[in-house]
N, C-alpha and C positions, 0 to 999 in steps of 0.2 A: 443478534445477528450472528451466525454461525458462517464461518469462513477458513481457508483452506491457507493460511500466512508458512508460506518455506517448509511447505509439505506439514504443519502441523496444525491440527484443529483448533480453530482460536474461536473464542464467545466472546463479542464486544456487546456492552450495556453502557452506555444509549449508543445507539449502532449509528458509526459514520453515514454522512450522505454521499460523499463523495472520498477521491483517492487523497487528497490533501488532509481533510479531518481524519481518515485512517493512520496517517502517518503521524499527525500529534497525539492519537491517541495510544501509538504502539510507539510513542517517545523518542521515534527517531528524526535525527536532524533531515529536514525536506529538500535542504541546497545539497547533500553528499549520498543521494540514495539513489538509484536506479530502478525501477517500478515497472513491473510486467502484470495487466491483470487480462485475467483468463488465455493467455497467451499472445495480448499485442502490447508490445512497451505504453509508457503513458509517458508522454514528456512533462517536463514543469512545466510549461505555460498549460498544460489539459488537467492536472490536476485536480481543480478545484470542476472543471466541468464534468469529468466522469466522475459517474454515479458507482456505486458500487452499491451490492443488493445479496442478499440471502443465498447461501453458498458458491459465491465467487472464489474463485482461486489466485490467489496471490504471491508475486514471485519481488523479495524486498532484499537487493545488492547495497550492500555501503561501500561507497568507493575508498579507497585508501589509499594515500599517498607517500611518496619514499623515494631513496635513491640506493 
């Protein structure tokens, strides 16, 4: 699956079904990330319901905390 991950062409093999499997396979923590796909956010409770498919564009924020 060829995808569009923070503006850079990514090939995932075996290709996520959805935006939740995307995120363990691109090794980032799923509780601290913020996920925009093809341009409308995905909350965590829709993760695992959107699908994500062959040339989707993917927008993946890690929130980071501090004072």
């Amino acid at each position: 699956m060829h995808l569009l991950v923070n503006g850079e062409p990514t090939m995932l093999e075996p290709a996520p079904a959805n935006v939740a499997e995307l995120l363990v396979q691109l090794r980032l923590p799923h509780e601290r990330v913020a996920v925009e796909l093809n341009g409308e956010i995905v909350t965590r409770a829709e993760r695992a319901a959107r699908a994500v498919h062959d040339g989707d564009t993917v927008e993946v924020v890690t929130l980071v905390g501090g004072g």
